[in-house]
TORKOL-4160 file (C-alpha; in steps of 0.2 Angstrom, whole numbers, padded with zeros to 4 digits, m for minus):
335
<pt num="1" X="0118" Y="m0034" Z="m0138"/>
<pt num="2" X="0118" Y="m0036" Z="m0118"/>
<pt num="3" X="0101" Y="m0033" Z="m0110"/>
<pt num="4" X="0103" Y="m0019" Z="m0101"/>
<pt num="5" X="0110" Y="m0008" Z="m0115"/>
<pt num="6" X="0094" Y="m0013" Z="m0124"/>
<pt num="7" X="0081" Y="m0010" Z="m0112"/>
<pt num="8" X="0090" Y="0009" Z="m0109"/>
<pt num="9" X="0088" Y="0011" Z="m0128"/>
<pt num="10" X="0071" Y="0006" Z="m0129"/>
<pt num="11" X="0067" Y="0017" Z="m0114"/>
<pt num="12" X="0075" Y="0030" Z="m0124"/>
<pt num="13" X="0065" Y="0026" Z="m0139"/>
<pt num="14" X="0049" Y="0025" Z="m0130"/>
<pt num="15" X="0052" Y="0043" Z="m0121"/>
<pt num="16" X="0054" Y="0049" Z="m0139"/>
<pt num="17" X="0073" Y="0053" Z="m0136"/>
<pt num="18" X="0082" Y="0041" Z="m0145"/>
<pt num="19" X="0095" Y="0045" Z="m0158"/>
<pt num="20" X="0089" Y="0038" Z="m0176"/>
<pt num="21" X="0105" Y="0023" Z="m0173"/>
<pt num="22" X="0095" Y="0019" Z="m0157"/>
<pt num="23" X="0079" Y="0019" Z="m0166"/>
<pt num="24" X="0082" Y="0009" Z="m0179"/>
<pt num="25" X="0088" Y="m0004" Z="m0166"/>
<pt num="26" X="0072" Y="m0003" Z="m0155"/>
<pt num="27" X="0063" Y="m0006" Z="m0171"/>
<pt num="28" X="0072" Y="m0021" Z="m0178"/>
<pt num="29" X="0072" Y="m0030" Z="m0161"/>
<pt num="30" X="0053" Y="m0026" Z="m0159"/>
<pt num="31" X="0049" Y="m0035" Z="m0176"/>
<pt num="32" X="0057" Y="m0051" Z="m0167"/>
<pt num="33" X="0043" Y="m0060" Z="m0159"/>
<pt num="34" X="0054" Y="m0070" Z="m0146"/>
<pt num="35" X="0055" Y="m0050" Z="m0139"/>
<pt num="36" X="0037" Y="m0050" Z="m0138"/>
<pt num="37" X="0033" Y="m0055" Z="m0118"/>
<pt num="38" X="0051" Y="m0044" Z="m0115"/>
<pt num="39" X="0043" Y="m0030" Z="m0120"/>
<pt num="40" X="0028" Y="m0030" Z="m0114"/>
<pt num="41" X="0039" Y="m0034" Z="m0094"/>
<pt num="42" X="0049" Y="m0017" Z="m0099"/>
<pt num="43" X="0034" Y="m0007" Z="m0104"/>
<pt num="44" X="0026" Y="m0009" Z="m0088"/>
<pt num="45" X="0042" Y="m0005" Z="m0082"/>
<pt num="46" X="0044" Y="0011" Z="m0093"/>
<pt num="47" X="0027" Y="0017" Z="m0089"/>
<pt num="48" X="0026" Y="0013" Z="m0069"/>
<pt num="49" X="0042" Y="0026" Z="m0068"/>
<pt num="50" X="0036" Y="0038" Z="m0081"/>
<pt num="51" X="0018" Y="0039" Z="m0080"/>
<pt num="52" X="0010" Y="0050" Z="m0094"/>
<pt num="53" X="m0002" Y="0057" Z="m0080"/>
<pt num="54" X="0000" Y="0064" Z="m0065"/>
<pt num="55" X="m0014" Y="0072" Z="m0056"/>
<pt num="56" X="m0012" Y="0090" Z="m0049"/>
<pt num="57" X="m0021" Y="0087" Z="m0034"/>
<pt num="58" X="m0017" Y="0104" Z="m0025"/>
<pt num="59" X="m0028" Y="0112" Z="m0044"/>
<pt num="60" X="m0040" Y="0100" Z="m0041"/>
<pt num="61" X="m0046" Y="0104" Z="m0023"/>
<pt num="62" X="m0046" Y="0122" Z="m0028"/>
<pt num="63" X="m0058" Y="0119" Z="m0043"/>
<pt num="64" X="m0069" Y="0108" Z="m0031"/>
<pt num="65" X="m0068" Y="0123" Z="m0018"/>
<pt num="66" X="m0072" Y="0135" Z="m0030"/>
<pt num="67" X="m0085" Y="0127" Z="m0037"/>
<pt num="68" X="m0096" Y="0122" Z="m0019"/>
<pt num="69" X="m0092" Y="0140" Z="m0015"/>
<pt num="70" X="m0101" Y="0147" Z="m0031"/>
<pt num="71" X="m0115" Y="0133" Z="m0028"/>
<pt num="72" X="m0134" Y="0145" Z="m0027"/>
<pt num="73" X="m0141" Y="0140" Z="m0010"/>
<pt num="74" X="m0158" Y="0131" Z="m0009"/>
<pt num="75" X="m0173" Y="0145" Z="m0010"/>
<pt num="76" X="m0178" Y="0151" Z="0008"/>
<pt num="77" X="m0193" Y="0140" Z="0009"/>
<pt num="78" X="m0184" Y="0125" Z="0009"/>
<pt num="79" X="m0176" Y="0128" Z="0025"/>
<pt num="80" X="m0181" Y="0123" Z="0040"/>
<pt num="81" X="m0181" Y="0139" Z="0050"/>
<pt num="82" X="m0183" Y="0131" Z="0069"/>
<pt num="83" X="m0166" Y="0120" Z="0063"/>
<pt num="84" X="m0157" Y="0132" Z="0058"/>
<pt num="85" X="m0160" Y="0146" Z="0072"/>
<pt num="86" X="m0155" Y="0129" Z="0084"/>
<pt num="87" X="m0138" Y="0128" Z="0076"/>
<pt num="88" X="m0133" Y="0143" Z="0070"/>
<pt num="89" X="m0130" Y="0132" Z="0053"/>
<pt num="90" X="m0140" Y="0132" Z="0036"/>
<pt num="91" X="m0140" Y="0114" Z="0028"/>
<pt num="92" X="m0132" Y="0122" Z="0014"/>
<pt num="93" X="m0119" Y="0128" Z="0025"/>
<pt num="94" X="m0117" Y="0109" Z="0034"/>
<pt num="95" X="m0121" Y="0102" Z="0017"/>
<pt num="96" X="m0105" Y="0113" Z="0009"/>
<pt num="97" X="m0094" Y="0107" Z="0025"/>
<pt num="98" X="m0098" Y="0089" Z="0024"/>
<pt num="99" X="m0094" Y="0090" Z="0005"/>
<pt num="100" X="m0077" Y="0098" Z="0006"/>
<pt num="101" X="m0073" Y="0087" Z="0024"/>
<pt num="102" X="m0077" Y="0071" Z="0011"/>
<pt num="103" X="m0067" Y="0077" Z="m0002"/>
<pt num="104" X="m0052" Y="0080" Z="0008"/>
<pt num="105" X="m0053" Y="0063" Z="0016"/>
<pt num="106" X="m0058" Y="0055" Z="0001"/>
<pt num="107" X="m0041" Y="0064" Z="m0008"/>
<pt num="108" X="m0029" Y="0057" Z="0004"/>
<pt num="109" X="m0035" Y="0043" Z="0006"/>
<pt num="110" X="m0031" Y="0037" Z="m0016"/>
<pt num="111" X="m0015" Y="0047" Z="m0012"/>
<pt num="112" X="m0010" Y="0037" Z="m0001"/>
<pt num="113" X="m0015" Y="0020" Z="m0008"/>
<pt num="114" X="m0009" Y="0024" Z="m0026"/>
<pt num="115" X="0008" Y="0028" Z="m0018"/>
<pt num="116" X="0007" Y="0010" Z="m0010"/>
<pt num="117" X="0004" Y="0000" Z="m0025"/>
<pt num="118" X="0016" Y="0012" Z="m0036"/>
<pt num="119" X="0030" Y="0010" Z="m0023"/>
<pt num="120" X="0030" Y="m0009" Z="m0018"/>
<pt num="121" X="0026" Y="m0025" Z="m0026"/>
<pt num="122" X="0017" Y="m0038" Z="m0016"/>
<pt num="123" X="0019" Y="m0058" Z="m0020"/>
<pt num="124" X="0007" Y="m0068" Z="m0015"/>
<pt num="125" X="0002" Y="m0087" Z="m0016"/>
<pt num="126" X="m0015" Y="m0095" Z="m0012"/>
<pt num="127" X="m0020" Y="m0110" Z="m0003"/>
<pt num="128" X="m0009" Y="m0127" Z="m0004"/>
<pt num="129" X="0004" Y="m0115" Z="m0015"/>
<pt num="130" X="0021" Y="m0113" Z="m0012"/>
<pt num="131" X="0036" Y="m0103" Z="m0025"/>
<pt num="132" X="0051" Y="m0096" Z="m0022"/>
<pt num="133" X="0057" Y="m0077" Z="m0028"/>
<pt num="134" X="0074" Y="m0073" Z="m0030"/>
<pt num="135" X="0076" Y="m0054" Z="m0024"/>
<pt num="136" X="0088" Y="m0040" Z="m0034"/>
<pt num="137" X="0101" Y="m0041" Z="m0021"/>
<pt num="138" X="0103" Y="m0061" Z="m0023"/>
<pt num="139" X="0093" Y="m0066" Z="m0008"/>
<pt num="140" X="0083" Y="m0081" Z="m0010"/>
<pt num="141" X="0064" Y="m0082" Z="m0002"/>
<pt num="142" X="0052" Y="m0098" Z="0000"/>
<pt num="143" X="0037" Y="m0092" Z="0001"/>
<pt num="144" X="0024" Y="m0103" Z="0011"/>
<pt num="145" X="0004" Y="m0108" Z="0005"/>
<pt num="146" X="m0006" Y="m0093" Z="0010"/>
<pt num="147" X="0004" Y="m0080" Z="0012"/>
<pt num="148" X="0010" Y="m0062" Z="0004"/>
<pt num="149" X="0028" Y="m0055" Z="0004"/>
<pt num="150" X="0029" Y="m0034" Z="m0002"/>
<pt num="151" X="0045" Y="m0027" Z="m0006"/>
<pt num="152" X="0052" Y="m0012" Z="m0017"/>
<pt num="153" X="0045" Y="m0011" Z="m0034"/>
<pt num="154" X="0060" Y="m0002" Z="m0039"/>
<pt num="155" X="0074" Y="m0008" Z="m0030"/>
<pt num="156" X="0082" Y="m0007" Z="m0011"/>
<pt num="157" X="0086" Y="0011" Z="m0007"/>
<pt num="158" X="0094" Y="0020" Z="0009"/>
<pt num="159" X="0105" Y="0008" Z="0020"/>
<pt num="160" X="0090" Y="m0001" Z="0026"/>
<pt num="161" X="0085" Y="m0018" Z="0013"/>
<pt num="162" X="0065" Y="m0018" Z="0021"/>
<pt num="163" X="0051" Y="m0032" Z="0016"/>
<pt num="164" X="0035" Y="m0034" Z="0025"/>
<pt num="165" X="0029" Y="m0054" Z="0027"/>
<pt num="166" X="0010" Y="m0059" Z="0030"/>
<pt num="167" X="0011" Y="m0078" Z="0032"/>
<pt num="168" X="0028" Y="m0087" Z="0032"/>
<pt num="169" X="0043" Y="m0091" Z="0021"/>
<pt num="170" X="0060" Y="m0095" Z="0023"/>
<pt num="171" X="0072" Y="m0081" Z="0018"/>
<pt num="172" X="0091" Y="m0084" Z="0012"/>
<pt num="173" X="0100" Y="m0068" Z="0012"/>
<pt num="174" X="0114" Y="m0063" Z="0002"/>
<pt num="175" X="0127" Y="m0052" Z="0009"/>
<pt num="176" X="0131" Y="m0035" Z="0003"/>
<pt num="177" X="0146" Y="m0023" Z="m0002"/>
<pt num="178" X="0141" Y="m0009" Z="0009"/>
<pt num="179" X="0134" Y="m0021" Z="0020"/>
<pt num="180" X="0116" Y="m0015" Z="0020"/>
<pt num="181" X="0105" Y="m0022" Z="0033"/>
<pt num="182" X="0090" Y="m0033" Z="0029"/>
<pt num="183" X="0075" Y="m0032" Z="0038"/>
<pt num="184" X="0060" Y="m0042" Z="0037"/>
<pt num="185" X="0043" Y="m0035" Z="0047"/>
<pt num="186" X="0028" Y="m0044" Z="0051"/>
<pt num="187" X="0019" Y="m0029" Z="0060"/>
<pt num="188" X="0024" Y="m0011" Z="0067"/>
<pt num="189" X="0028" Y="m0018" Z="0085"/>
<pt num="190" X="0038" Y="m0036" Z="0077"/>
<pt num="191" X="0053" Y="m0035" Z="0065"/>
<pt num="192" X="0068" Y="m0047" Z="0062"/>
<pt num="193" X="0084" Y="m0040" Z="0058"/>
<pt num="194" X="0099" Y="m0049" Z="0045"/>
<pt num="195" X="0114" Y="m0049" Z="0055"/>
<pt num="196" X="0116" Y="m0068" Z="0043"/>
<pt num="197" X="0110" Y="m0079" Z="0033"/>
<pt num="198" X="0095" Y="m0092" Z="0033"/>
<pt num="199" X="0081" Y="m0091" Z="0044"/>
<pt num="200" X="0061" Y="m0094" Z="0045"/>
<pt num="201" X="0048" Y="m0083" Z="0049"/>
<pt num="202" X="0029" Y="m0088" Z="0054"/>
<pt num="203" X="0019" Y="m0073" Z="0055"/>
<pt num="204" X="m0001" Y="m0080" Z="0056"/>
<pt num="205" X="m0017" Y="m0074" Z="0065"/>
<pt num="206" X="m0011" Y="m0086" Z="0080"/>
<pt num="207" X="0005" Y="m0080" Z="0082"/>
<pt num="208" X="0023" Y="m0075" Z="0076"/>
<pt num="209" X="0039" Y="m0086" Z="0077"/>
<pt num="210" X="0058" Y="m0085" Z="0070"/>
<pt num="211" X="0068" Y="m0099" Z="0068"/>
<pt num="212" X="0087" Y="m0096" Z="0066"/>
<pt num="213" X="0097" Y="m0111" Z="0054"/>
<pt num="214" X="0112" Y="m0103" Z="0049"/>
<pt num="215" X="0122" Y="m0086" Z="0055"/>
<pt num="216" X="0111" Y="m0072" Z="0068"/>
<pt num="217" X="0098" Y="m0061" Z="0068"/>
<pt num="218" X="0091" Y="m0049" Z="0079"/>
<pt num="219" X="0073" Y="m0048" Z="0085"/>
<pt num="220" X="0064" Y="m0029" Z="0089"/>
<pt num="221" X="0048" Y="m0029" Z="0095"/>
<pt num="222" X="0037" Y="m0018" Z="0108"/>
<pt num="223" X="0031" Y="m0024" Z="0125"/>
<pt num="224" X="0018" Y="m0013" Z="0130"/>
<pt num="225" X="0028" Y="0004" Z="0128"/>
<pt num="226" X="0047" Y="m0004" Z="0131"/>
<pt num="227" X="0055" Y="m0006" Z="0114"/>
<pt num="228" X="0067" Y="m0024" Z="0117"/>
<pt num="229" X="0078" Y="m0034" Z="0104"/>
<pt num="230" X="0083" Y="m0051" Z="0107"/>
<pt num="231" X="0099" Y="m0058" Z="0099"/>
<pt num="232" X="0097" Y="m0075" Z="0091"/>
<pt num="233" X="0108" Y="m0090" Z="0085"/>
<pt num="234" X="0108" Y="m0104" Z="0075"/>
<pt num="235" X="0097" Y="m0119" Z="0082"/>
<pt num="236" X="0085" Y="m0103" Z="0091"/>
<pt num="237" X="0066" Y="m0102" Z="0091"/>
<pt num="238" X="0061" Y="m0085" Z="0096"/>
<pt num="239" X="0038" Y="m0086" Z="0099"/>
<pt num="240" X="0029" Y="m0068" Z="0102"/>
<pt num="241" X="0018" Y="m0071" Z="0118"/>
<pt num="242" X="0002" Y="m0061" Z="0117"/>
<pt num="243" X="0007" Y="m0054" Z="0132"/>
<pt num="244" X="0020" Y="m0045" Z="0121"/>
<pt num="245" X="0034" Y="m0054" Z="0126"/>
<pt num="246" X="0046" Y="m0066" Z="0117"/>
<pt num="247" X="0050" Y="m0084" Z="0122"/>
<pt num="248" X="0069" Y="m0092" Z="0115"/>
<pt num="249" X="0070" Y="m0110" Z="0115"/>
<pt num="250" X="0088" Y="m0116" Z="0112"/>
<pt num="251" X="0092" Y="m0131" Z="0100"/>
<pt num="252" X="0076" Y="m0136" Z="0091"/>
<pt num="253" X="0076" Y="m0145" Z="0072"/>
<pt num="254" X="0075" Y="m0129" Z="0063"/>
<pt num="255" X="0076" Y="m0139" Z="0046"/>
<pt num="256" X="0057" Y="m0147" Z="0051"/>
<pt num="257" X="0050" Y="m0129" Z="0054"/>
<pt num="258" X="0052" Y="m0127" Z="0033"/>
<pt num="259" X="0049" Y="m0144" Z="0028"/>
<pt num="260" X="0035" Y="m0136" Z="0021"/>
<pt num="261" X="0046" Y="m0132" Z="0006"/>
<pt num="262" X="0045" Y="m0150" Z="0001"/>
<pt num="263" X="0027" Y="m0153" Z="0004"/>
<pt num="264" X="0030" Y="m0162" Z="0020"/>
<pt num="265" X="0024" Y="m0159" Z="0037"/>
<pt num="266" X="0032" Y="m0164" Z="0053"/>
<pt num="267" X="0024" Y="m0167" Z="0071"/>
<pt num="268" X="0033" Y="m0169" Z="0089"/>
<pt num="269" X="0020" Y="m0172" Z="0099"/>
<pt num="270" X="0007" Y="m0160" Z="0089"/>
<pt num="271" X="m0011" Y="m0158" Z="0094"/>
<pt num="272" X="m0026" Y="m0161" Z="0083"/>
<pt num="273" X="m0031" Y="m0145" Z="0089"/>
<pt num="274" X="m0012" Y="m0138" Z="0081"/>
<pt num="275" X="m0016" Y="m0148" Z="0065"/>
<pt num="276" X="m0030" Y="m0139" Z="0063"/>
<pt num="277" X="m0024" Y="m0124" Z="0063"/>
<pt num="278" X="m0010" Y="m0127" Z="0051"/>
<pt num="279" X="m0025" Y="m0136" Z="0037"/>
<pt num="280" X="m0034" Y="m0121" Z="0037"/>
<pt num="281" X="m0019" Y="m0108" Z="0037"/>
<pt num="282" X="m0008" Y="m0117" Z="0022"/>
<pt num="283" X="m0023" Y="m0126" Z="0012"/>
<pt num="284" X="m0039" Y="m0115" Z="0017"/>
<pt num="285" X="m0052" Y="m0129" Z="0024"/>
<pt num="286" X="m0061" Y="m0125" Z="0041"/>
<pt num="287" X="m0057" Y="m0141" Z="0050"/>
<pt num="288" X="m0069" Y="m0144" Z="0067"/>
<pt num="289" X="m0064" Y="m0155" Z="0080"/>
<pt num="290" X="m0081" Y="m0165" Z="0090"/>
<pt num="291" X="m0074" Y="m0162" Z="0106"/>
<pt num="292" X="m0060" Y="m0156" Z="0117"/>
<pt num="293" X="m0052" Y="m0174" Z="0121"/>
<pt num="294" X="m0053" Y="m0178" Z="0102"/>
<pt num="295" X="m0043" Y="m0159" Z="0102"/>
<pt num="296" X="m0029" Y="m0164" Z="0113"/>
<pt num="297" X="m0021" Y="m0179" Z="0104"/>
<pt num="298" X="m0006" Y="m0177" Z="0098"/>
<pt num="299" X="0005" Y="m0189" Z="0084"/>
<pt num="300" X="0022" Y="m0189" Z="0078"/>
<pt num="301" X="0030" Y="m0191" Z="0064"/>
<pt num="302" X="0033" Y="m0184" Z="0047"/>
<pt num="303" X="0021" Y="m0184" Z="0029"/>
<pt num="304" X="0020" Y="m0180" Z="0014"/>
<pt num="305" X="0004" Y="m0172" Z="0008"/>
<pt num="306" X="m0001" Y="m0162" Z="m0008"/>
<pt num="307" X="m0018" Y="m0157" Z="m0001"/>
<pt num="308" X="m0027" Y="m0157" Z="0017"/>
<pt num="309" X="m0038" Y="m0172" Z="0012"/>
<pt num="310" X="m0021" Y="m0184" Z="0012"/>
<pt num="311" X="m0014" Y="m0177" Z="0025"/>
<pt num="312" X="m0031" Y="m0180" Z="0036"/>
<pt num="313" X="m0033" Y="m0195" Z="0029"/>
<pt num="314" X="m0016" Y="m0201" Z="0036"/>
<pt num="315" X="m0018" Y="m0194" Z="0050"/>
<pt num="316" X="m0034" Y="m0203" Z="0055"/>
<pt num="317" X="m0031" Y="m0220" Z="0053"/>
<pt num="318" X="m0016" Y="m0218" Z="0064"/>
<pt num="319" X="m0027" Y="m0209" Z="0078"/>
<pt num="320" X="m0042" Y="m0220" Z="0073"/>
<pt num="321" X="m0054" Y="m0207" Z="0071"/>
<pt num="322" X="m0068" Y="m0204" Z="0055"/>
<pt num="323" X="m0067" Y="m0187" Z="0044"/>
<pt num="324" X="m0080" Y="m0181" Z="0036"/>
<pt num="325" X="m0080" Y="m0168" Z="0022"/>
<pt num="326" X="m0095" Y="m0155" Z="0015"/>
<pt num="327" X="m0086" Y="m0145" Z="0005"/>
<pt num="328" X="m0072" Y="m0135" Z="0012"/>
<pt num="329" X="m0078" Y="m0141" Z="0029"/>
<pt num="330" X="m0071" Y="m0155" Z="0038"/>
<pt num="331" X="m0078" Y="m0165" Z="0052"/>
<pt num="332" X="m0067" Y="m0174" Z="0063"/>
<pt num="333" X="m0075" Y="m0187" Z="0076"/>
<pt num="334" X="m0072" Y="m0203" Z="0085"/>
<pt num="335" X="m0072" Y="m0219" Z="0074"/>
C-alpha cells in the first residue's frame, strides 16, 4: 500500500473515525515492527495538528479576574495609612493591578512562544557539524557548523516559500509550478530573494554575506529608514556594511566560500585575526592572538581539517608560530 494512503488511514484510525476496513488495516500494519519508528514520526505528526488540548485563554483570564477581584483585603491595620493617603492607592489595590498586569503579560508572552515552536521547525547543528536537509519542495540546504535554519513545520503556504538562517549554508532551490518565490532571511532589515538557483549565505555575529554560483537573487535590506534591494549574478559577493550599506564584488571563487561542505578551508590572503574568527564560529574554541602583528598575518592556501586543533596545527608551522591549548582556549604566540 502507497505511504500516503496509509498515513491518512491511520490518521483516520487514530481520530477514531475510521471505517472497520480501515481499522483492521491500521492494526495489522501496527503489529509489524519494521512500522514501529514510522509511527511514532506520524504520531508526532497526528498530534502536533490535532492537539487533544487547547487552552481557552479568553475563560481563563476571566477566572483569574474574578477571582483577584473576590480576593478579602488585608485587615485595616496592616495598611500603612501615610502611603496610602500619598498615592491615593491601597497595597491591595497595587497589589491586585501588578497581579492582573503580570498575568496578561505573562499570557501573551506562552502564546506567543507556543505558536512559534507549533508553527516552525528549527535545524540546528553544533560545533565542527555539518548536514544537509532536503526541503518539501525539492530544495536542497548544507547546513554549516554552528548554525540553525527554521522553516514551516507543516509545509510552504501563501506565494511566499520563507526560512530564517542564523549562521551559514548553502541552499540549492528547486523551482516551482506556480512559481512561488523563496526567501531566505537572516534578520528583519536583511533578506535574499530566489529569483534562481544556488547561492551561499554567511549570516554571523561579524557580519552577513551572499555569494551567488549559479542563476540570481535579489538582496532587500534597510539602510537606516531607506528600504534598497540589489540584483545579483553569478560570480557576486554581496557583504552588509555596518553602516547598513551593501558592498558587490564581481567575479570572486564562489565554490571556495562553501568549501566548508567538504571540510576544507580556503584562505586568499586571510589574516590570523580572520582565522580566528572562523575557529570559534564553525568549531566553538576561543582562539587569542599575543599581539596585533601576530593578528595581521595572512596565508594562503586550502586545508583539510576535521577539527580547530589540525587546522592550527597547519596553520602554524607554516607561519612559524607556537599554539597553546587549555581547554577550549587557544593561545597563539611567536615561536
Amino acid at each position: 500500500m502507497e505511504a500516503p494512503i496509509l498515513k491518512h488511514i491511520l490518521f483516520e484510525y487514530l481520530s477514531g473515525r475510521a471505517n472497520p476496513l480501515e481499522r483492521q488495516l491500521a492494526e495489522d500494519w501496527l503489529k509489524d515492527a519494521e512500522n514501529t519508528d514510522t509511527f511514532h514520526q506520524w504520531l508526532y505528526e497526528w498530534e502536533t495538528r490535532s492537539p487533544q488540548f487547547i487552552p481557552d485563554q479568553e475563560q481563563a483570564m476571566m477566572r483569574l479576574l474574578s477571582r483577584i477581584n473576590n480576593e478579602e483585603p488585608k485587615p485595616e491595620a496592616d495598611i500603612n495609612e501615610d502611603d496610602q493617603a500619598g498615592s491615593g492607592w491601597s497595597p491591595f489595590q497595587l497589589r491586585k493591578y501588578w497581579l492582573i498586569a503580570a498575568s496578561i503579560l505573562l499570557l501573551v508572552c506562552c502564546s506567543w512562544f507556543s505558536r512559534d515552536v507549533i508553527q516552525y521547525k528549527t535545524f540546528e547543528t553544533g560545533y565542527g557539524q555539518t548536514t544537509k536537509l532536503y526541503l518539501e519542495d525539492g530544495s536542497r540546504v548544507a547546513l554549516n557548523a554552528n548554525s540553525r535554519l527554521k522553516i514551516p513545520r507543516f509545509g510552504f503556504f501563501g506565494d511566499v516559500r520563507t526560512v530564517s538562517l542564523d549562521g551559514e549554508a548553502e541552499f540549492s532551490v528547486s523551482h516551482t509550478i506556480d512559481h512561488k518565490r523563496f526567501v531566505v532571511r537572516t534578520s528583519d532589515t536583511f533578506q535574499v530573494e530566489v529569483l534562481g538557483t544556488q547561492f551561499s549565505v554567511f549570516a554571523r555575529p561579524r557580519g552577513t554575506k551572499v555569494a551567488l554560483s549559479h542563476g540570481k537573487i535579489r538582496i532587500d535590506y534597510s539602510q537606516g529608514e531607506k528600504h534598497q534591494h540589489l540584483l545579483m549574478k553569478p560570480g557576486d559577493l554581496a557583504t552588509l556594511q555596518k553602516t547598513g550599506a551593501v558592498q558587490l564584488v564581481n567575479d570572486v571563487d564562489t565554490k571556495s566560500l562553501s568549501a566548508w561542505k567538504e571540510q576544507r578551508f580556503v584562505f586568499n590572503a586571510t589574516s590570523l585575526l580572520e582565522i580566528s574568527n572562523l575557529i570559534q564560529e564553525n568549531f566553538g574554541k576561543k582562539v587569542r592572538i599575543a599581539n596585533d602583528k601576530i593578528a595581521r598575518r595572512t596565508i594562503t592556501g586550502n586545508f583539510k581539517t576535521q577539527n580547530a586543533e589540525e587546522l592550527l596545527r597547519t596553520v602554524s608551522e607554516v607561519l612559524d608560530l607556537e599554539i597553546e591549548t587549555a581547554g577550549d582556549s587557544i593561545l597563539i604566540t611567536d615561536n
